[in-house]
C-alpha positions as CSV (number, residue, x, y, z in Angstrom):
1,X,63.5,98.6,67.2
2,X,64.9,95.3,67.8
3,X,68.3,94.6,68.7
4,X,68.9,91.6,65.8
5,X,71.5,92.3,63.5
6,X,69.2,92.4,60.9
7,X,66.3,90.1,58.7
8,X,65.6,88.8,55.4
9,X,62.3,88.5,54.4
10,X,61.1,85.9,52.5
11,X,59.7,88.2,49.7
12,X,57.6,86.8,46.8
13,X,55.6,90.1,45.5
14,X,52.2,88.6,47.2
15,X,50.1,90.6,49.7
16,X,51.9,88.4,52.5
17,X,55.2,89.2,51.8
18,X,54.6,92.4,51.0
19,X,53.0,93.1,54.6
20,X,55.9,90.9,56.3
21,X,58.7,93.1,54.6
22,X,56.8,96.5,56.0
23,X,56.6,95.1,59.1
24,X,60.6,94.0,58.9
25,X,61.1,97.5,58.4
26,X,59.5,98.6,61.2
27,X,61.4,96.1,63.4
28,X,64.7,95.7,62.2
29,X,67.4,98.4,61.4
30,X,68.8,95.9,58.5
31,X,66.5,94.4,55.9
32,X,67.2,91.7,52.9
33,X,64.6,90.3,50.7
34,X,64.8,86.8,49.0
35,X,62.7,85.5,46.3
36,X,62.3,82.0,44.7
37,X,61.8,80.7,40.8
38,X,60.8,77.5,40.9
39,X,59.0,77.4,38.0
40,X,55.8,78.1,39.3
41,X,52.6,78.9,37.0
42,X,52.1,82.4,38.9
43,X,55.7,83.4,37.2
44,X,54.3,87.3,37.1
45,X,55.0,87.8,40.8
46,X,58.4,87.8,40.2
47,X,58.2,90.6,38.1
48,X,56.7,92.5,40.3
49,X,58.9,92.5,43.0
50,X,61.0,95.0,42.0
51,X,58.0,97.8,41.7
52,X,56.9,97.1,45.1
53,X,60.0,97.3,46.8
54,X,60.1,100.7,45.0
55,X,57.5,101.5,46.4
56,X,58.1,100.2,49.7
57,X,60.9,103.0,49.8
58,X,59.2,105.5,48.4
59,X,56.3,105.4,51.5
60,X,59.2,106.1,54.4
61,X,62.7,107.6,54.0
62,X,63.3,105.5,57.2
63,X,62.5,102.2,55.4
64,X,64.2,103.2,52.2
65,X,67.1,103.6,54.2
66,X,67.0,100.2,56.2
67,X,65.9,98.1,53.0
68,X,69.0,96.3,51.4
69,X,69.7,94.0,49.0
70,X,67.2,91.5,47.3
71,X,68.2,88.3,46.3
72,X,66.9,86.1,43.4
73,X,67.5,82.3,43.5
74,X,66.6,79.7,41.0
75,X,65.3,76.4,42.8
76,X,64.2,75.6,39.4
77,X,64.6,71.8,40.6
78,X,61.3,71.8,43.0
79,X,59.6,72.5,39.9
80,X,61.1,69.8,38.2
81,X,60.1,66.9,40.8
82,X,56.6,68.8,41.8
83,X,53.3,67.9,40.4
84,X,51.0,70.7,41.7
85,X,48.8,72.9,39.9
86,X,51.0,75.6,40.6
87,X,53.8,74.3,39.1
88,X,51.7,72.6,35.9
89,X,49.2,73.7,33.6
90,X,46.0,71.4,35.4
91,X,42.9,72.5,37.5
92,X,43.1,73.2,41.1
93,X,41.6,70.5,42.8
94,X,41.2,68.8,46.3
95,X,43.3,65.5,46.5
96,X,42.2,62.9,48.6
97,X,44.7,64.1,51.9
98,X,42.3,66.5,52.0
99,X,44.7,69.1,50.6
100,X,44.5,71.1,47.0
101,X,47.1,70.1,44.7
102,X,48.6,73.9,44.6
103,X,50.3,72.6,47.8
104,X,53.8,71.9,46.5
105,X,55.4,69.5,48.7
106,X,58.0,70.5,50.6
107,X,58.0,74.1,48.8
108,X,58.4,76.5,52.2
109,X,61.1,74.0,54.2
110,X,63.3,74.4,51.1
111,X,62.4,78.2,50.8
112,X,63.8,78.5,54.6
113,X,66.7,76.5,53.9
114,X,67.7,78.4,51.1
115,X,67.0,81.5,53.5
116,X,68.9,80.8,56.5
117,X,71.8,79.7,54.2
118,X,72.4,83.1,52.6
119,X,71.1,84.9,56.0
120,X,74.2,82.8,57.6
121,X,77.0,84.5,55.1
122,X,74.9,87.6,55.0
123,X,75.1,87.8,58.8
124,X,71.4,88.1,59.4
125,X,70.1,86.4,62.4
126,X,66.1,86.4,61.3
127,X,64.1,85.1,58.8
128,X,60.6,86.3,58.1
129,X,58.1,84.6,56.1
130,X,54.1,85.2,55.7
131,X,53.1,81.8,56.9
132,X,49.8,81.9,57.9
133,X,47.4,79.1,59.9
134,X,44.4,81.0,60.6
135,X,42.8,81.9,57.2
136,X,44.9,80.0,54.2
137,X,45.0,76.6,51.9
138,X,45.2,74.4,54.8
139,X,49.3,73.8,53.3
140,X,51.1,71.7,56.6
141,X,54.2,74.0,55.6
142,X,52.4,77.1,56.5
143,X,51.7,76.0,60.1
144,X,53.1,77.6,63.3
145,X,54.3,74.4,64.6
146,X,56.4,73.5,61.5
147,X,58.0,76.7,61.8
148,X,58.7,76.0,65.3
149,X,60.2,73.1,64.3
150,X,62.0,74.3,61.4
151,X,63.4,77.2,63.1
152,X,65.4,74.2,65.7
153,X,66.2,72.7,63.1
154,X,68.5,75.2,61.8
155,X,69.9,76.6,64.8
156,X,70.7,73.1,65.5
157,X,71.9,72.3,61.7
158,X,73.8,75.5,61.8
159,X,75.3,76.2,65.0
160,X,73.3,79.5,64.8
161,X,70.9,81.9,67.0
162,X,68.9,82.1,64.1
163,X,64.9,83.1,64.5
164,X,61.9,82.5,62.0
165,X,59.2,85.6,62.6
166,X,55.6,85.2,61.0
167,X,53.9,88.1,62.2
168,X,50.6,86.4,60.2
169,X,50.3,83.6,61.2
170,X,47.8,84.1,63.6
171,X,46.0,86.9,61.2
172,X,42.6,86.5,58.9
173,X,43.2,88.4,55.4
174,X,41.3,91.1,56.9
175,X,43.3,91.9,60.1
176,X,46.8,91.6,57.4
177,X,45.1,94.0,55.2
178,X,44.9,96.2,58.5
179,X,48.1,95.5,59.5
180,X,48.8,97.2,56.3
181,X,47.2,100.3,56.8
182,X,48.9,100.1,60.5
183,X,52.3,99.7,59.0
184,X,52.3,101.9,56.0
185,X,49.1,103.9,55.7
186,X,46.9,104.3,52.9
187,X,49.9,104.1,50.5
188,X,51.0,100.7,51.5
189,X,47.2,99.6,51.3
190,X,47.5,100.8,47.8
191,X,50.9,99.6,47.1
192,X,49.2,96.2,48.4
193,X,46.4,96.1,46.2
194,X,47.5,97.4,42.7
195,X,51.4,96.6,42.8
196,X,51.3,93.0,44.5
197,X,50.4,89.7,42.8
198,X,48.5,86.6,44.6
199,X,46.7,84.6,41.7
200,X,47.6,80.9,41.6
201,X,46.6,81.9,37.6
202,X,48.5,84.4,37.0
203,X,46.5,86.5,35.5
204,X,46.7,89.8,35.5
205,X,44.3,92.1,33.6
206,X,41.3,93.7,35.0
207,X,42.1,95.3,38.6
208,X,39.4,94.4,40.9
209,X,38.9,96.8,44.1
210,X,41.0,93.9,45.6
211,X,43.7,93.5,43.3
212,X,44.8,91.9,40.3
213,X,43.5,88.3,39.6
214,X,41.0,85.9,38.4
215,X,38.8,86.3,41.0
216,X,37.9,82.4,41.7
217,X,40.9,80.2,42.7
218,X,41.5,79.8,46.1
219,X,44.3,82.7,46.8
220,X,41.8,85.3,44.8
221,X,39.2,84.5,47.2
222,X,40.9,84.7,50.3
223,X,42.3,88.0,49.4
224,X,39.0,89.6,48.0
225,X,37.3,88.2,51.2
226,X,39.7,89.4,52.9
227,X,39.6,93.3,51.9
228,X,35.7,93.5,51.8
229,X,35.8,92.4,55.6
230,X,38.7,94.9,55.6
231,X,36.8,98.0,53.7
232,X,33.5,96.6,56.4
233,X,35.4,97.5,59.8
234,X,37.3,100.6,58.1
């Protein structure tokens, strides 16, 4: 267990987030959760959250009693100024940067900004977020060495010892969904697949053996790729 005063997790109802506030728990006596509307197309993961922080205390009396408050905050602005398809009604594309447009500019530097603000008058020193370089949407703000970056940034900025953890970053989808298994068992694999939300869509209706989704937009595939490799090496 370490010896920070304690860690909020960057907590959006996803697969990610979900693993990265299991594995807060399992590292950290204290643990807050923040979440963001910003307007995004995916609203439904917000209203998950709730259900799988229930049942993130229901799989360990040790991490019900460590898990804290969550915080909602309404960055309804980035929606505003953002022109991404995951904050508009429009196809998921490639642009020519060679990204997709559901890479909202910007999106996780003001997430972690937001974060280390209320972890400052919440006296949490860590911030943990599900960033991830090794299999994801090829988003410059998921990279280790923005978070690198990011996390001088603020200590500088803030005066602070403040520390950004993303124990995915260097993690495929399969090895999170077996970090998942490590973590929490078989009930947090569940808890993953039929309580979280990924699906740039949205959608929700038929449960796949992977979870929820459409099935075809690039955070559906990762995810289903993900498990079968998963359910493969099991």
């Amino acid at each position: 267990m370490s010896n920070a005063k304690g860690a909020l997790v960057l907590f959006s109802g996803g697969q990610d987030s979900t693993t990265c506030a299991a594995w807060a728990l399992e590292h950290y006596d204290r643990v807050e959760t923040i979440g963001f509307d910003y307007g995004q197309r995916h609203a439904i993961e917000l209203t998950v959250r709730p259900a799988v922080l229930q049942s993130l205390r229901r799989i360990s009396p040790e991490w019900d009693a460590r898990l804290g408050e969550d915080h909602m905050v309404d960055l309804g602005l980035l929606g505003k100024i953002s022109d991404t398809s995951l904050t508009r009604d429009v196809e998921i594309t490639m642009q020519a940067n060679g990204l997709p447009n559901s890479f909202v500019p910007g999106r996780n530097l003001l997430f972690m900004m937001v974060a280390a603000t209320l972890a400052y008058r919440r006296g949490l020193d860590v911030l943990v977020g599900g960033m991830c370089e090794t299999d994801y949407s090829g988003y410059p703000d998921c990279r280790n060495d923005t978070m690198v970056s990011l996390e001088q940034t603020l200590r500088l900025g803030m005066a602070t010892a403040l520390s950004i953890q993303t124990p995915l970053m260097w993690l495929d989808k399969a090895a999170t969904w077996d970090l998942a298994q490590q973590l929490g068992g078989d009930a947090l694999v569940e808890c993953v697949r039929t309580e979280t939300h990924t699906c740039y869509l949205g959608e929700r209706g038929a449960l796949h053996d992977w979870g929820y989704g459409c099935g075809h937009c690039p955070a559906c595939e990762l995810r289903a790729r993900g498990y079968q490799a998963f359910r493969k090496s099991a």
